[in-house]
Backbone as ProteinMPNN parsed JSONL, in Angstrom:
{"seq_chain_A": "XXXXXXXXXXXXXXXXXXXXXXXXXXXXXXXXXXXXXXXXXXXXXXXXXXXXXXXXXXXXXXXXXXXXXXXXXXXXXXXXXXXXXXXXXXXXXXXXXXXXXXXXXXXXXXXXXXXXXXXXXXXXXXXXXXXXXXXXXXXXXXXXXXXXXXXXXXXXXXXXXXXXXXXXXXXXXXXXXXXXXXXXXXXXX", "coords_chain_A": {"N_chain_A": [[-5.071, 27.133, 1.125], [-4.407, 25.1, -1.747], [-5.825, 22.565, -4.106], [-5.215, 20.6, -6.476], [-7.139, 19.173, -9.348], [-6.617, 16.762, -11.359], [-8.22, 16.021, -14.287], [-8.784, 13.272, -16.457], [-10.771, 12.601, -18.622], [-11.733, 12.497, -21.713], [-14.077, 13.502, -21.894], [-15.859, 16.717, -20.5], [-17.907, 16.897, -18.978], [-18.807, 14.779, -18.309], [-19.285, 11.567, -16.765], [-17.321, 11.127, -15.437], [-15.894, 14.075, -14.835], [-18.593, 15.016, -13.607], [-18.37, 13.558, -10.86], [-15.619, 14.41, -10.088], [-16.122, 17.261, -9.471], [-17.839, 17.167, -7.715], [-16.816, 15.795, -5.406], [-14.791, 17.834, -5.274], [-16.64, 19.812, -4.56], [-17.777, 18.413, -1.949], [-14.949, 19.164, -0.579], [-15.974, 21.576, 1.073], [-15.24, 24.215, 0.313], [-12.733, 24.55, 1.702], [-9.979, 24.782, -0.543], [-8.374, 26.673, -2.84], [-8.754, 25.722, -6.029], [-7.13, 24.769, -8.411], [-8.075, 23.53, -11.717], [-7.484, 20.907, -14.024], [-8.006, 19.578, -17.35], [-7.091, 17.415, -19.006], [-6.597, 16.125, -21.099], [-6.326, 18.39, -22.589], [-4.172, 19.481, -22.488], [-0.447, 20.16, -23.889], [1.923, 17.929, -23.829], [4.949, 16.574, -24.25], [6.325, 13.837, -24.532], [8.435, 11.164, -22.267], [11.646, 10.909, -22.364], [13.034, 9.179, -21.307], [15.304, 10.211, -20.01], [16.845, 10.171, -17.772], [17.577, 12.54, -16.252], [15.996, 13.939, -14.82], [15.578, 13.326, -11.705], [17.638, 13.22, -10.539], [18.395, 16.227, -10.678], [16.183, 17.334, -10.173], [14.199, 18.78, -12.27], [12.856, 18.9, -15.566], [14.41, 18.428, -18.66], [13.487, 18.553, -20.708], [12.235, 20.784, -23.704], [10.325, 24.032, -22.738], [6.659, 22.455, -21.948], [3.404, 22.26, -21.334], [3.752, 19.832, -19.383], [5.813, 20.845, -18.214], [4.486, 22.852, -16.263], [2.44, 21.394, -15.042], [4.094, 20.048, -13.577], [4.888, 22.355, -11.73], [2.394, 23.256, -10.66], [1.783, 20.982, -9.434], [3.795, 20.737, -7.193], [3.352, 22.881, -5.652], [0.432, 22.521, -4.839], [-1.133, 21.613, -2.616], [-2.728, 19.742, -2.005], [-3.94, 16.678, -3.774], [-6.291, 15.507, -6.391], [-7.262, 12.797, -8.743], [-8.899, 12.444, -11.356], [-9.559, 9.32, -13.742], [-10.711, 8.003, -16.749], [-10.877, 4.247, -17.06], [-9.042, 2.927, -19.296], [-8.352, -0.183, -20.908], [-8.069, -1.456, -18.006], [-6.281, 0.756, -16.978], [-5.104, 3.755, -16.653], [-5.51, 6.419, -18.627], [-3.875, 7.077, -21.389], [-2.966, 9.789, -22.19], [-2.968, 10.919, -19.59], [-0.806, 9.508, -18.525], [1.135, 10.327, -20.008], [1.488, 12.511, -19.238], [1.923, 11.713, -16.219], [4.51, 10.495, -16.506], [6.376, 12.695, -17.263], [5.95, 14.546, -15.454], [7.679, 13.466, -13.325], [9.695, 14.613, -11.843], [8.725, 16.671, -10.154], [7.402, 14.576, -7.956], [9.303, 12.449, -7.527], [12.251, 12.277, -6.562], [16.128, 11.074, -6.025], [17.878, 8.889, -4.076], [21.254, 9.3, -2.968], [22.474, 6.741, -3.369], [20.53, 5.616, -5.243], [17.824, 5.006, -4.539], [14.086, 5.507, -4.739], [12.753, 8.638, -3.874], [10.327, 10.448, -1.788], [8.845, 13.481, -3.051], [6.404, 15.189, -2.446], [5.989, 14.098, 0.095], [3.295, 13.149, 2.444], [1.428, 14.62, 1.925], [-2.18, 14.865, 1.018], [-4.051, 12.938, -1.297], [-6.451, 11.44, -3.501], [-8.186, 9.046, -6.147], [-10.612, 8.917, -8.162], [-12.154, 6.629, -10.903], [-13.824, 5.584, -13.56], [-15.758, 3.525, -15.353], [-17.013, 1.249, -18.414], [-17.317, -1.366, -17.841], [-19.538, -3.092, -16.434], [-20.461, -3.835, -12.8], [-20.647, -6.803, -11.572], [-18.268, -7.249, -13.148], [-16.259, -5.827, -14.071], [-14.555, -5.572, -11.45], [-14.197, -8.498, -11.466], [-12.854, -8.65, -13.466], [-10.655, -7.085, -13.568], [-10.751, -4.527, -14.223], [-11.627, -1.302, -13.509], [-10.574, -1.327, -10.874], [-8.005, -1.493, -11.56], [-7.385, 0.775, -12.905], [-7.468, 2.474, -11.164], [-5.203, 1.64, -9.19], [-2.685, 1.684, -10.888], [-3.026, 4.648, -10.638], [-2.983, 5.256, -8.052], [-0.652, 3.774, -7.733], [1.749, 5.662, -8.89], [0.96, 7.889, -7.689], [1.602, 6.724, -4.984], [4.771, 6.504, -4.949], [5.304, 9.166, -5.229], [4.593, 9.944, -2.371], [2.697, 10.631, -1.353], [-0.335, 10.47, 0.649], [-2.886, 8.322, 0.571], [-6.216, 9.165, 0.948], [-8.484, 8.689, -0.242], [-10.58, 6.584, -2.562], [-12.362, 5.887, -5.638], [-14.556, 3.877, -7.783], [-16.256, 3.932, -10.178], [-18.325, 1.844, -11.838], [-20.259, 1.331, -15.352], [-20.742, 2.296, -16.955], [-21.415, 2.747, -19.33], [-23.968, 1.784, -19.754], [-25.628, 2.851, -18.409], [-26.447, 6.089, -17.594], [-25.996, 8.962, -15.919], [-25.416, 9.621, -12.684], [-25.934, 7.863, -9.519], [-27.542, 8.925, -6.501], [-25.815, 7.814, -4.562], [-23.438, 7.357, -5.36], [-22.548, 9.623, -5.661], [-22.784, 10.601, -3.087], [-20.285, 9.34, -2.144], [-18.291, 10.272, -3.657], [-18.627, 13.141, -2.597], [-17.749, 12.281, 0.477], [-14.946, 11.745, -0.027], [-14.211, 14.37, -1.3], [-14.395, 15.931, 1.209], [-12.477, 14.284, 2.796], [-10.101, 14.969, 2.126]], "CA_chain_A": [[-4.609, 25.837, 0.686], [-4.825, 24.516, -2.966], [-5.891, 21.422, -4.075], [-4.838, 20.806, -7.948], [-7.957, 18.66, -9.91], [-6.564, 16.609, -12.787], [-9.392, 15.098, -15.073], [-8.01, 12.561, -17.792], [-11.276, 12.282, -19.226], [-12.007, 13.605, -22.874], [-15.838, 14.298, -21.31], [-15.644, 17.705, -19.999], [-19.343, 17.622, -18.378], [-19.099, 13.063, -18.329], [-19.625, 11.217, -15.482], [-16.275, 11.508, -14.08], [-16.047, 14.877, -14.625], [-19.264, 14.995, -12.396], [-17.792, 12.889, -9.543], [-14.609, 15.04, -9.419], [-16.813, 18.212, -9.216], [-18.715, 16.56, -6.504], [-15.53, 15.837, -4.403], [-14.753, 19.336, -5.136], [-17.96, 20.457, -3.466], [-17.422, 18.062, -0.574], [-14.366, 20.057, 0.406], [-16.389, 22.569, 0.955], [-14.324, 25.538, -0.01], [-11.346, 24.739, 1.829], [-9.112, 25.124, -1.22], [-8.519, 27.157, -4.094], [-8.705, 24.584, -6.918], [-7.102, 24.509, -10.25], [-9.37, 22.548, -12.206], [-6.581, 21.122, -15.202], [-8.532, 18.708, -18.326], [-5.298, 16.515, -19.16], [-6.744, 15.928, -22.647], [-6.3, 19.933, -23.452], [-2.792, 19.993, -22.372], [0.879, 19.957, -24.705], [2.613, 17.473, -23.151], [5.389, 15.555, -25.511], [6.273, 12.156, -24.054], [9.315, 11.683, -21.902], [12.89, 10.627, -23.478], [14.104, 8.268, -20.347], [17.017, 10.606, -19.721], [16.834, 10.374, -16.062], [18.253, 13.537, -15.573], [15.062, 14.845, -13.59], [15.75, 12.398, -11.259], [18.619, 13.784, -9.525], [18.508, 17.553, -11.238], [14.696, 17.779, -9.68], [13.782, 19.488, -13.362], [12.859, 18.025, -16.393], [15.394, 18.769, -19.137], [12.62, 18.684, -22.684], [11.623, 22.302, -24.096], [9.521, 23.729, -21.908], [5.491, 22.87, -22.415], [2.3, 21.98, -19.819], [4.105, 18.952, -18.445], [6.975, 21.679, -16.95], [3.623, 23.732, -15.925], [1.798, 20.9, -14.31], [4.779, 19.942, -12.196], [4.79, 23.469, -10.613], [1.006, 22.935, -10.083], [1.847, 19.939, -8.14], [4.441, 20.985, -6.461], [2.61, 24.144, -5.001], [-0.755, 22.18, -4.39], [-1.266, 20.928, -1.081], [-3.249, 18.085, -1.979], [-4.383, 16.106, -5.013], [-7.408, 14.926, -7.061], [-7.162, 12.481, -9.828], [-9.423, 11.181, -12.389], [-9.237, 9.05, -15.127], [-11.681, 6.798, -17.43], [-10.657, 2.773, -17.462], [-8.906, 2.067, -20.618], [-7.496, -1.689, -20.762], [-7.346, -1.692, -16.972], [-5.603, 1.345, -16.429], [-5.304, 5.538, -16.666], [-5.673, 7.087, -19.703], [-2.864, 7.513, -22.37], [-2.449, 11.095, -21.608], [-2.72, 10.945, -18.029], [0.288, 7.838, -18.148], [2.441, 10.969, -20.643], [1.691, 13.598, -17.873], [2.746, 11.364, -14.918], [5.691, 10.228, -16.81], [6.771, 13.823, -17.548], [5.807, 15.693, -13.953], [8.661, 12.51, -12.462], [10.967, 15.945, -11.06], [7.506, 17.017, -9.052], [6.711, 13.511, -7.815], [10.316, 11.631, -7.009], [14.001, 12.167, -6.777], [16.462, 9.888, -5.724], [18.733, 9.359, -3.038], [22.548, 9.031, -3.288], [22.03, 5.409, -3.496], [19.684, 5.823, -6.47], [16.634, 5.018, -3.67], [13.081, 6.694, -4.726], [12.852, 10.194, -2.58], [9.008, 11.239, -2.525], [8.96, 14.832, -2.881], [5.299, 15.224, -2.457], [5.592, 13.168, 1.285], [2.462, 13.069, 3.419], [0.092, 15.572, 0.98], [-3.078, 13.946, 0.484], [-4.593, 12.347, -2.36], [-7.509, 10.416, -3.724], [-8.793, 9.047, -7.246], [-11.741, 8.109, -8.811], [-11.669, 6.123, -11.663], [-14.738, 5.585, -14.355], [-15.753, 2.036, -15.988], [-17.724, 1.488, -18.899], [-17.96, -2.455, -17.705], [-20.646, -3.501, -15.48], [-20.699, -4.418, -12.035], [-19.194, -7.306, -10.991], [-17.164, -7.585, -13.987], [-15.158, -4.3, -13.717], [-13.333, -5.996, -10.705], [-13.679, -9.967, -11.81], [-11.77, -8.401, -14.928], [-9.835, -5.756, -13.013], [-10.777, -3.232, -14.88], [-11.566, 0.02, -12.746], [-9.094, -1.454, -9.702], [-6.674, -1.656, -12.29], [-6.709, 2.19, -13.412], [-7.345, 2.534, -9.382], [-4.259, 1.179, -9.182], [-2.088, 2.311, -11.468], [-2.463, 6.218, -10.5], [-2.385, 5.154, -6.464], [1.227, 2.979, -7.713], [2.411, 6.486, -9.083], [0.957, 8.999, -6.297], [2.718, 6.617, -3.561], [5.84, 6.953, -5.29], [5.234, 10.789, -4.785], [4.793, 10.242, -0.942], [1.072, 11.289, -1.193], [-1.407, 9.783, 1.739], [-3.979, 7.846, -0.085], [-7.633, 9.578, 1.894], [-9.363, 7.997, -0.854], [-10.796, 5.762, -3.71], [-13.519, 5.665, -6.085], [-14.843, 3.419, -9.04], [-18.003, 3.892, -10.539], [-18.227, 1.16, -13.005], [-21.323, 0.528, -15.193], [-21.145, 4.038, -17.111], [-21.81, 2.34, -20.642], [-25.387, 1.435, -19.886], [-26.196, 4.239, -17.217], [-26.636, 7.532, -17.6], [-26.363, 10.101, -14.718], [-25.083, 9.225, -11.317], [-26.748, 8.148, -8.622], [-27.192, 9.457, -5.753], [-25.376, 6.584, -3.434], [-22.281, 7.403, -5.919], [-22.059, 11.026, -5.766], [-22.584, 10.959, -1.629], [-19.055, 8.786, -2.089], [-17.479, 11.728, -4.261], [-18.412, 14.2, -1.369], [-16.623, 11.867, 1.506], [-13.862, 11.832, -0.608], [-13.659, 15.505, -0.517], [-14.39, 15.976, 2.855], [-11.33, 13.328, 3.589], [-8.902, 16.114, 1.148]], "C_chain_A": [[-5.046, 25.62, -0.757], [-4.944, 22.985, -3.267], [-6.085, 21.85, -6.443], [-6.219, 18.998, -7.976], [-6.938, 17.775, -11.485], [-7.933, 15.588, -13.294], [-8.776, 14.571, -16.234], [-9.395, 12.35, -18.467], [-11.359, 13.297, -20.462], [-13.222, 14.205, -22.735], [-15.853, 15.03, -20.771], [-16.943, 17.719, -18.873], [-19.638, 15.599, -18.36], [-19.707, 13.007, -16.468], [-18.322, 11.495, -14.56], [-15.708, 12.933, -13.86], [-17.204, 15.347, -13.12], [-18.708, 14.643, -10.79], [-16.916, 13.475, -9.1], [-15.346, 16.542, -8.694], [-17.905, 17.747, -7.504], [-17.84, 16.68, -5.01], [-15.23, 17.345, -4.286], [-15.641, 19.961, -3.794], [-18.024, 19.993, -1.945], [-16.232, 18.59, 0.73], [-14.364, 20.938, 0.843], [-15.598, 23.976, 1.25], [-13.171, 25.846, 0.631], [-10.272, 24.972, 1.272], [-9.606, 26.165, -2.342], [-7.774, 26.487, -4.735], [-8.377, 25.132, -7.793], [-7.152, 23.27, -10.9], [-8.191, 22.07, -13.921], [-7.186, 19.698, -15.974], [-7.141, 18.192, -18.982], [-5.518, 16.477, -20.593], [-6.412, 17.227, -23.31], [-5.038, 19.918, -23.146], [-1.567, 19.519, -23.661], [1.873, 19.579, -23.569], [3.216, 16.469, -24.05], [5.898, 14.623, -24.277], [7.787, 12.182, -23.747], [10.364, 10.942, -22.317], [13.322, 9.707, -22.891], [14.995, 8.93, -20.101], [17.545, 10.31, -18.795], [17.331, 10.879, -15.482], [17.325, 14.17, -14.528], [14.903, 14.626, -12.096], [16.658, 13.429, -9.883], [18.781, 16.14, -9.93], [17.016, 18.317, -10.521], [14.25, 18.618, -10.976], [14.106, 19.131, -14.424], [13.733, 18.828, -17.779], [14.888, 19.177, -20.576], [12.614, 20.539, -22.098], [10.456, 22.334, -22.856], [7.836, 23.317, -22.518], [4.485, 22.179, -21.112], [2.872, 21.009, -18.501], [5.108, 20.135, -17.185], [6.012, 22.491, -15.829], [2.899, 23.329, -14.696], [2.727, 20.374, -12.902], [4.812, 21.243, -11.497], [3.685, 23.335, -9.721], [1.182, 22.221, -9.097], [2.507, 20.049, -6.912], [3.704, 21.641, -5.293], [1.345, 23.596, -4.424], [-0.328, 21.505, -2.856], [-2.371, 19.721, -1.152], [-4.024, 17.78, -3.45], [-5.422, 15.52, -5.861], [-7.542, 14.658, -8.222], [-8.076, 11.931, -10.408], [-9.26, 10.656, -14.02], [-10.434, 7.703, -15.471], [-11.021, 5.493, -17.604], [-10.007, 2.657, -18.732], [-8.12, 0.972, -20.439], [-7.122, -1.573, -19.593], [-6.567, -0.693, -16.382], [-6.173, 2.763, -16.564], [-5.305, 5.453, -18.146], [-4.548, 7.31, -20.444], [-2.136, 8.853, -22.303], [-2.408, 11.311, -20.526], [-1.295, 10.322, -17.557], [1.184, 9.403, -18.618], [2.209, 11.909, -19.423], [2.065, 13.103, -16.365], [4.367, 10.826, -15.166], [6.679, 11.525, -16.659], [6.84, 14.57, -16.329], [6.835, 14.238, -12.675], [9.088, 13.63, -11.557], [10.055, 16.439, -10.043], [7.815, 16.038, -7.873], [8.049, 12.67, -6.579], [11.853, 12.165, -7.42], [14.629, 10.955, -6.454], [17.84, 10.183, -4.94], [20.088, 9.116, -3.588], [22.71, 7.863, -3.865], [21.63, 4.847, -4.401], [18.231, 5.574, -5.357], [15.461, 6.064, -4.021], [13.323, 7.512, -3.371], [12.013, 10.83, -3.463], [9.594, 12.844, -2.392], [7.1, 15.83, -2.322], [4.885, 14.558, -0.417], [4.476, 13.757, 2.127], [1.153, 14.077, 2.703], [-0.718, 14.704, 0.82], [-3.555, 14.011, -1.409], [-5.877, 11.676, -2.637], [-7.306, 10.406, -5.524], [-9.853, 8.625, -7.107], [-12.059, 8.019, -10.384], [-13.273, 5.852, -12.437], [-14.938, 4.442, -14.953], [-16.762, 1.862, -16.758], [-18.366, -0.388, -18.555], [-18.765, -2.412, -16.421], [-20.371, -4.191, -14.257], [-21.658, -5.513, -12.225], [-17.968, -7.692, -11.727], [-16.084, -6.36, -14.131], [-14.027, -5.339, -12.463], [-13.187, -7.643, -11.192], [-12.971, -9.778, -13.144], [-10.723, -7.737, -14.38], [-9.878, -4.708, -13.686], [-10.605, -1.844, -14.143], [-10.435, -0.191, -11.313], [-8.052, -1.484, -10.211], [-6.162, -0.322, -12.716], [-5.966, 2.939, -11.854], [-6.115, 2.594, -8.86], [-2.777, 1.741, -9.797], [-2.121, 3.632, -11.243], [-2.043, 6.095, -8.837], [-0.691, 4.342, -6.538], [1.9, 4.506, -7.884], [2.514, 7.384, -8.191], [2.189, 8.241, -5.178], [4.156, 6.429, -3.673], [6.174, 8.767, -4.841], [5.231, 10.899, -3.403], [3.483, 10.745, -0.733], [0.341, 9.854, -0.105], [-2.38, 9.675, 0.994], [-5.311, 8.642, 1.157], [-8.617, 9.448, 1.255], [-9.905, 7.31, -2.334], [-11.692, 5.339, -4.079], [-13.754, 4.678, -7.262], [-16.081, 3.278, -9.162], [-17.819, 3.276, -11.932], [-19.836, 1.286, -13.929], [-21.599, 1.894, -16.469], [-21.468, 4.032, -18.808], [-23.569, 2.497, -21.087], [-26.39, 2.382, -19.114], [-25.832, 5.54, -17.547], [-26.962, 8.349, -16.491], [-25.224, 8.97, -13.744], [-25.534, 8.707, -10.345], [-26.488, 8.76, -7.216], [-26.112, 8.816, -4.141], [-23.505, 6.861, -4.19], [-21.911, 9.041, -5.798], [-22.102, 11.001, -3.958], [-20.376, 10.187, -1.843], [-18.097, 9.314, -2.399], [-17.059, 12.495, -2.922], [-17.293, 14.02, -0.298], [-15.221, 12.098, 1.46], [-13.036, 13.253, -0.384], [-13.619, 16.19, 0.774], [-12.796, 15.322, 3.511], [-9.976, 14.416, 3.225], [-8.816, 17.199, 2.322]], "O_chain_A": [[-6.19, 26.011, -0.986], [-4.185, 22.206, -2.691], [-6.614, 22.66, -7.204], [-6.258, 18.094, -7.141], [-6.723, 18.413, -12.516], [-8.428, 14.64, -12.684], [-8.239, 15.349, -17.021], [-9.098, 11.508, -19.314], [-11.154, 14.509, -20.393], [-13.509, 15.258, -23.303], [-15.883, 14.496, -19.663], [-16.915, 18.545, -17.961], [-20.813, 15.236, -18.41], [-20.164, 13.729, -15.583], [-18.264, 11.916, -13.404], [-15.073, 13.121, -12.823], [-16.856, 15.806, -12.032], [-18.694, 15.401, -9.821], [-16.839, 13.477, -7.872], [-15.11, 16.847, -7.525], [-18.418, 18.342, -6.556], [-18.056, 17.318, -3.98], [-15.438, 17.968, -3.245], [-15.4, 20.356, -2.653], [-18.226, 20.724, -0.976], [-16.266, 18.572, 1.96], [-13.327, 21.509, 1.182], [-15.476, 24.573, 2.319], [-12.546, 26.894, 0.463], [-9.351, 25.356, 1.993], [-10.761, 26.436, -2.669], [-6.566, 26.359, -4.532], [-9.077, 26.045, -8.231], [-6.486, 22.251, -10.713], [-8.164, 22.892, -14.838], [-6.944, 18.653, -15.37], [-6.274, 18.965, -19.389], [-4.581, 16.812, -21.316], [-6.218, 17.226, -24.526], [-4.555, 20.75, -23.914], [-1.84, 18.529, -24.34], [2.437, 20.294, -22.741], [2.521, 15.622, -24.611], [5.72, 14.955, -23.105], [8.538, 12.852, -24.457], [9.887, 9.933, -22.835], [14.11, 9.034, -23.556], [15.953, 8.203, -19.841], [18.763, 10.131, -18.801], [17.748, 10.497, -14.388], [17.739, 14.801, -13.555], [14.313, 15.399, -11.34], [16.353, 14.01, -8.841], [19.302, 16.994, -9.213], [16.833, 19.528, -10.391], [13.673, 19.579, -10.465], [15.293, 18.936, -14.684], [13.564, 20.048, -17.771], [15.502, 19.852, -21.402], [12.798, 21.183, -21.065], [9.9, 21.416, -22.254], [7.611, 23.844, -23.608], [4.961, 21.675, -20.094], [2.687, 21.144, -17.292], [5.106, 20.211, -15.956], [6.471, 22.789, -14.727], [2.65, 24.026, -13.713], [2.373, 20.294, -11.726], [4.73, 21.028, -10.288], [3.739, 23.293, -8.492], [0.865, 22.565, -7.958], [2.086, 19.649, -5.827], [3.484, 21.098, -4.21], [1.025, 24.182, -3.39], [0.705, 21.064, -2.352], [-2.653, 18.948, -0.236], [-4.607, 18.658, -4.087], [-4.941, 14.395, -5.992], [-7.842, 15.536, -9.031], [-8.258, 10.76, -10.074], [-8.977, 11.262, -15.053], [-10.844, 6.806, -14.735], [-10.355, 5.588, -18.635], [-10.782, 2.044, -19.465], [-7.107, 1.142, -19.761], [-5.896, -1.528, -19.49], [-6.064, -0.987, -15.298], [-7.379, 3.008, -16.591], [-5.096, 4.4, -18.749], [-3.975, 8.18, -19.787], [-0.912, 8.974, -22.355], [-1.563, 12.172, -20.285], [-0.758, 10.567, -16.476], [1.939, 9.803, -17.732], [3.105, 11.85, -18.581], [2.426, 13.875, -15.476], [5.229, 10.756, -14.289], [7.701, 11.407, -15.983], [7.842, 15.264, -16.157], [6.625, 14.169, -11.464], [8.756, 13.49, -10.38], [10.581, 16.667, -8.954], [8.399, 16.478, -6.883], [7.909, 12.402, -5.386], [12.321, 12.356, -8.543], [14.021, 9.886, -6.512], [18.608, 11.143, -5.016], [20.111, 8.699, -4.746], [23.141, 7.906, -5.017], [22.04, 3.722, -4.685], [17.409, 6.413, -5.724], [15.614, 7.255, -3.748], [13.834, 7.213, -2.292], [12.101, 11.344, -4.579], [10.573, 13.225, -1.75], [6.995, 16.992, -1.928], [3.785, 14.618, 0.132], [4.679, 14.894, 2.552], [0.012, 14.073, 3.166], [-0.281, 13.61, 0.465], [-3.398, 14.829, -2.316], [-6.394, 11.303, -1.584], [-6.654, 11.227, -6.168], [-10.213, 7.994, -6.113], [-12.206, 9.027, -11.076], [-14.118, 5.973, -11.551], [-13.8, 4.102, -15.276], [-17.798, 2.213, -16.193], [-19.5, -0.738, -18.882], [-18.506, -1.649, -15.49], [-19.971, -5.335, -14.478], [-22.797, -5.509, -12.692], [-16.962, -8.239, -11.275], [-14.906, -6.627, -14.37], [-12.883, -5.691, -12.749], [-12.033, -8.059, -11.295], [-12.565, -10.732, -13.808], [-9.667, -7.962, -14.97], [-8.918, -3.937, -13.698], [-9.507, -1.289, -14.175], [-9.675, 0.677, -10.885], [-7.035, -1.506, -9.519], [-4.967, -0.089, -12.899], [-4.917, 3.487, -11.516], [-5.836, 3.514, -8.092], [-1.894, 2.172, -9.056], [-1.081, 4.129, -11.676], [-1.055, 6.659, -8.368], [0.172, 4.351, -5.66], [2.7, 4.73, -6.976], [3.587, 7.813, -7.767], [3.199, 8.76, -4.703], [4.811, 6.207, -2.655], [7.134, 9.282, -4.268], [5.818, 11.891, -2.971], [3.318, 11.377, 0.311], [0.54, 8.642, -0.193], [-2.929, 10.704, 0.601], [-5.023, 8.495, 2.345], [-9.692, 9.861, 1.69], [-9.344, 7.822, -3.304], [-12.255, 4.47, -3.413], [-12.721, 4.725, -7.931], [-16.871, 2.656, -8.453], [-17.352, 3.848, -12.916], [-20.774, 1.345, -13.135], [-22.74, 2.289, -16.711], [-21.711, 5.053, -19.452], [-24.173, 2.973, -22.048], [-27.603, 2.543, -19.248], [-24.654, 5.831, -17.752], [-28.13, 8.447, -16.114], [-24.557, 7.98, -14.045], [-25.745, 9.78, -9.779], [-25.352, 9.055, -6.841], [-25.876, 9.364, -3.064], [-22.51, 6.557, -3.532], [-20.736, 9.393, -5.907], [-21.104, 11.586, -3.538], [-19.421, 10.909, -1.558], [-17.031, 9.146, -1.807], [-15.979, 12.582, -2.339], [-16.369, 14.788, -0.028], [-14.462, 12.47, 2.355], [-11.98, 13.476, 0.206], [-12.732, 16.944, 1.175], [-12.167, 15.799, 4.455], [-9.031, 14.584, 3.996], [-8.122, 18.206, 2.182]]}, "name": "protein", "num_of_chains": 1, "seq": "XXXXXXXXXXXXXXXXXXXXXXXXXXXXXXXXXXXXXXXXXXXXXXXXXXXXXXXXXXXXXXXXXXXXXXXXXXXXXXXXXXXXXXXXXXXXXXXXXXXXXXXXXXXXXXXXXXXXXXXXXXXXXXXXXXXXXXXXXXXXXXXXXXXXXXXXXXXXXXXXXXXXXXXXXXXXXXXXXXXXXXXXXXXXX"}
């Protein structure tokens, strides 16, 4: 089984790097993971054509985005993270879910979304540099939370889980009450 890793953070070795690696470890070696840093990828930004739509294949030159939809395709289950910015995913995470649409969703005769992804699991966990209780009385980390679980369940992916570790401005490390929560996570994958 494979389970595809995306990390939207630019911190290769951060905290949410950590936490995905954690989850990793929790599934204890049931998959073979490809581990893909969203910030290193060539992915140009997608045109609206909405030919991928019904064509199932995205129509730009090819570059990572055409790469990462195979990834997805082929994975058998999913693991996303991304750092909080204004409430949501990451800037490059938003151009690589825009772009991997032909993976994710088609559409029926009708025009009706048609997951392509249906019943594969999923999780995120999401990173916050504001402080508990203001991360959610702002919406900050439920808001990135949010925004990649709106796109997965377009894909037809089974949410099996959801993280936010807010607070990551003033803290350094993890603790250990936050990394057991990682593990579950992969355990649930």
């Amino acid at each position: 089984m494979r389970l595809l890793v995306l990390n939207a953070s630019p911190r290769k070795t951060g905290t949410l790097a950590t936490l995905l690696r954690e989850a990793v470890a929790g599934t204890g070696g049931r998959f073979d993971v490809e581990w893909v840093d969203v910030q290193d990828l060539n992915v140009n930004p997608c045109v609206g054509c909405m030919q991928c739509r019904p064509d199932a294949d995205c129509v730009m030159p090819a570059d990572d985005g055409h790469r990462i939809a195979q990834s997805i395709a082929q994975a058998d289950a999913l693991l996303v993270g991304t750092p909080t910015y204004w409430a949501n995913m990451t800037g490059p995470l938003k151009v690589l879910f825009d772009r991997v649409v032909p993976a994710l969703m088609g559409e029926t005769e009708r025009g009706m979304p048609l997951p392509r992804q249906k019943g594969k699991r999923a999780a995120v966990i999401a990173t916050c540099t504001t402080p508990f209780p203001f991360d959610r009385l702002l919406r900050q980390s439920s808001g990135a939370l949010r925004a990649v679980t709106e796109v997965l369940h377009y894909g037809g992916y089974r949410m099996v889980g959801k993280l936010a570790c807010p607070g990551t401005k003033r803290r350094r490390g993890v603790t250990e009450e936050v990394l057991r929560k990682a593990r579950r996570i992969g355990e649930r994958l």
